[in-house]
One Martini backbone bead per residue (centre of mass of N, CA, C, O) as a GRO file, in nm:
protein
  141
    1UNK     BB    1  -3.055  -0.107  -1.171
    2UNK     BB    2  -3.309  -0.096  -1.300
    3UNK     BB    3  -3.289   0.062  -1.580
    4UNK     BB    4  -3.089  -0.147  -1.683
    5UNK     BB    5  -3.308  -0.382  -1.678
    6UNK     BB    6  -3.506  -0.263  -1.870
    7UNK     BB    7  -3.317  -0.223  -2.083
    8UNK     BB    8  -3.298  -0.543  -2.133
    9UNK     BB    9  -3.588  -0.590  -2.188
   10UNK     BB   10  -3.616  -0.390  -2.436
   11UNK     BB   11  -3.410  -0.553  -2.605
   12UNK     BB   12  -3.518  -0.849  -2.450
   13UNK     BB   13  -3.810  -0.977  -2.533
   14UNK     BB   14  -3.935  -1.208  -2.282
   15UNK     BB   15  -3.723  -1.235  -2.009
   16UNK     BB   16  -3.782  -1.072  -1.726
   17UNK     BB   17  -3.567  -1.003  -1.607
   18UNK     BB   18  -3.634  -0.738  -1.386
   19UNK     BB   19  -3.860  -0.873  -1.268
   20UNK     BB   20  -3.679  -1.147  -1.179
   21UNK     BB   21  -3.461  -0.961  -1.007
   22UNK     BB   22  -3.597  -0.710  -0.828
   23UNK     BB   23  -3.675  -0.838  -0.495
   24UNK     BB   24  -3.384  -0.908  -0.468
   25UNK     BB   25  -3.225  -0.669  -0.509
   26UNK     BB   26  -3.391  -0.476  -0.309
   27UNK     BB   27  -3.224  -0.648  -0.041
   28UNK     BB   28  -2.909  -0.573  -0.117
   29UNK     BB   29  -2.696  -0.396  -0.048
   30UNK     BB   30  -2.388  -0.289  -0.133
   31UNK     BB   31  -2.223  -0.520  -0.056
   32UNK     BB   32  -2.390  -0.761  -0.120
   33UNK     BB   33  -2.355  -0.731  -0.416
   34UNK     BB   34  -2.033  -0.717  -0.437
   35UNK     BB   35  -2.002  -0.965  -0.333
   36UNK     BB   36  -2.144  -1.164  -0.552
   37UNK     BB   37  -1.967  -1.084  -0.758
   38UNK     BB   38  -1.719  -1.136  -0.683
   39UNK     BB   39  -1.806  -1.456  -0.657
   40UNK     BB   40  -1.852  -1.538  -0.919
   41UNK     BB   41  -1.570  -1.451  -1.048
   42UNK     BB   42  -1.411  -1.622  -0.813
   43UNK     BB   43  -1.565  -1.923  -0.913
   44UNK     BB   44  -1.571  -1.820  -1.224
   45UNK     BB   45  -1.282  -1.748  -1.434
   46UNK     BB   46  -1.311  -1.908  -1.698
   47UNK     BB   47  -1.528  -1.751  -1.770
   48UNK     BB   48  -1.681  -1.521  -1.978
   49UNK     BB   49  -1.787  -1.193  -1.974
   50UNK     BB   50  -1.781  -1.049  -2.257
   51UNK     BB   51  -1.590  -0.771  -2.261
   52UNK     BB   52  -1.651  -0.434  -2.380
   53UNK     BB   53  -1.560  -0.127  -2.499
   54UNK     BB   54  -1.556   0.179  -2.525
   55UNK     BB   55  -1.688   0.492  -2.610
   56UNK     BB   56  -1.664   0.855  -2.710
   57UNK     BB   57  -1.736   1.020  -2.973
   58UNK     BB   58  -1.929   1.254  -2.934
   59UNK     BB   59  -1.658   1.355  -2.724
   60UNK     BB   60  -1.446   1.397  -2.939
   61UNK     BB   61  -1.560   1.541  -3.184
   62UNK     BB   62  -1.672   1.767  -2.911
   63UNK     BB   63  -1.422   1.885  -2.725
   64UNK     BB   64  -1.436   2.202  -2.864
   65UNK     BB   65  -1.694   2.267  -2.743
   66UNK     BB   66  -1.668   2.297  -2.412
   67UNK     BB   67  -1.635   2.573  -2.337
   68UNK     BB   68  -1.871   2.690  -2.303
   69UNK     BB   69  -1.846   2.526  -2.054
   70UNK     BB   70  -1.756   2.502  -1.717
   71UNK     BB   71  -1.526   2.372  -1.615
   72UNK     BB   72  -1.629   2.165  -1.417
   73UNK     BB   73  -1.779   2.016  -1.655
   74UNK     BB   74  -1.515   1.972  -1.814
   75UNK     BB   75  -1.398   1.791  -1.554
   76UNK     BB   76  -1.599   1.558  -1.590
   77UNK     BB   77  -1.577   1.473  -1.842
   78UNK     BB   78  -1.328   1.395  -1.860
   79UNK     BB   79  -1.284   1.184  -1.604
   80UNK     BB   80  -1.478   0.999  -1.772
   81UNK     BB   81  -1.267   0.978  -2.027
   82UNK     BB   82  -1.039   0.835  -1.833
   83UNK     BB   83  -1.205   0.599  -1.751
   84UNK     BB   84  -1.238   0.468  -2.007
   85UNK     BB   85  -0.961   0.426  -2.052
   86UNK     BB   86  -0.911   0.232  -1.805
   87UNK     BB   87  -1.075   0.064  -1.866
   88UNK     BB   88  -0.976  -0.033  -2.189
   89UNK     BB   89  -0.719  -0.138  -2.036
   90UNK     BB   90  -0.841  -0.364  -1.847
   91UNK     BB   91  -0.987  -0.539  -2.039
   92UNK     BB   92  -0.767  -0.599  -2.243
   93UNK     BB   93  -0.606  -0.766  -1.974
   94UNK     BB   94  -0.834  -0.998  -1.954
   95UNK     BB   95  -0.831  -1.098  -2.204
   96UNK     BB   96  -0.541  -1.193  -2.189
   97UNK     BB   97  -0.577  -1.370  -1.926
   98UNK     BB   98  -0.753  -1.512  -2.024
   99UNK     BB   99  -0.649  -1.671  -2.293
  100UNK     BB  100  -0.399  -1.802  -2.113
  101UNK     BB  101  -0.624  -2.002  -1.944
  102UNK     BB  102  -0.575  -2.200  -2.234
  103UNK     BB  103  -0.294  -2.272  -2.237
  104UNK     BB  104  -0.017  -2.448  -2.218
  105UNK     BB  105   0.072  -2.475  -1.868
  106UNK     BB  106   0.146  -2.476  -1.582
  107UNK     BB  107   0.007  -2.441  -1.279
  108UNK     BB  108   0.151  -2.199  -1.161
  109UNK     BB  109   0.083  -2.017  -1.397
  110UNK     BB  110  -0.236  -2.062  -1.373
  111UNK     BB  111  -0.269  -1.953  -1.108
  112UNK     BB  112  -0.153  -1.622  -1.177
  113UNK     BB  113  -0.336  -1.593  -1.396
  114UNK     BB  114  -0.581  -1.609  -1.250
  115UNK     BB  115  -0.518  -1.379  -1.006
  116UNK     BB  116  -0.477  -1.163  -1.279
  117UNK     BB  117  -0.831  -1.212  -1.344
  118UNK     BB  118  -0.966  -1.122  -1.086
  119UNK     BB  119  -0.818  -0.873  -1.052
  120UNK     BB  120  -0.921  -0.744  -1.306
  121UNK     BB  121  -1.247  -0.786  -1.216
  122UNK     BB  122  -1.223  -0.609  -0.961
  123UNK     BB  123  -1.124  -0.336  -1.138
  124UNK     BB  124  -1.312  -0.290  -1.279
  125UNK     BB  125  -1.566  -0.267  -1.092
  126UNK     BB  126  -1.432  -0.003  -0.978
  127UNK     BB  127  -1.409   0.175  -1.235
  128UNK     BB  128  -1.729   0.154  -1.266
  129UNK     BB  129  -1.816   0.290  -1.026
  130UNK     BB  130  -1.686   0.574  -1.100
  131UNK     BB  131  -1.830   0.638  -1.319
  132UNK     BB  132  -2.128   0.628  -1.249
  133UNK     BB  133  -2.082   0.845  -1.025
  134UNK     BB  134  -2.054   1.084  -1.231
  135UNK     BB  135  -2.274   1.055  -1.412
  136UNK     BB  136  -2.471   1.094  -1.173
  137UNK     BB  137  -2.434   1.357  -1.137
  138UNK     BB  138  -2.562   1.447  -1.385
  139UNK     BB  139  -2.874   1.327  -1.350
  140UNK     BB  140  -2.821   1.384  -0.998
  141UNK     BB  141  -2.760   1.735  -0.871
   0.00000   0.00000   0.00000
């Protein structure tokens, strides 16, 4: 987590999130991280978290030019490619269902919409997880 808190330091300075959140972070074990997330996600579901889709165009547009490299290699970029489609699918899914939790529906309803809003939270972060995955392999083979 730390190079993406100071990525965003970096974006936003002055706020020096990584080092206020350093030492909290570095004492939790990944089960208690995921633990917290999970808990803040169904404790304020009607949050919004504005989720936005990713793209890989760099990997769209030079698609044919991995022949170059070994199988393995393009299907991890492939799987990698997989992967952000079916988040692109489920962030879409959140954000109708987070929209639909502010219709005037019956309680009934507003009940399934929520926990198919939080079910949907829970799985962008497994897909989440699964992307980081596969990136990690490329950075430290």
């Amino acid at each position: 987590m730390q190079p993406y808190l100071e990525e965003y330091d970096r974006i936003y300075p002055g706020q020096n999130f990584a080092q206020r959140n350093k030492k909290f972070l570095e004492k939790l074990n990944d089960d208690q991280f995921n633990a917290i997330s999970v808990k803040e996600i169904l404790e304020e579901p009607r949050r919004g978290h504005h989720l936005k889709a990713y793209y890989l165009p760099f990997l769209e547009s030079h698609t044919g030019a991995l022949a170059i490299f070994d199988a393995e290699f393009q299907r991890s970029l492939m799987e990698i490619r997989a992967q952000i489609s079916l988040l692109n699918d489920e962030i879409s899914q959140s954000q109708f269902y987070f929209q639909k939790s502010f219709d005037n529906i019956s309680v009934e309803n507003f009940k399934i919409i929520d926990m198919n809003l939080s079910e949907s939270y829970q799985l962008i972060g497994r897909i989440l997880g699964r992307i980081v995955d596969k990136i990690d392999k490329f950075i430290d083979p």
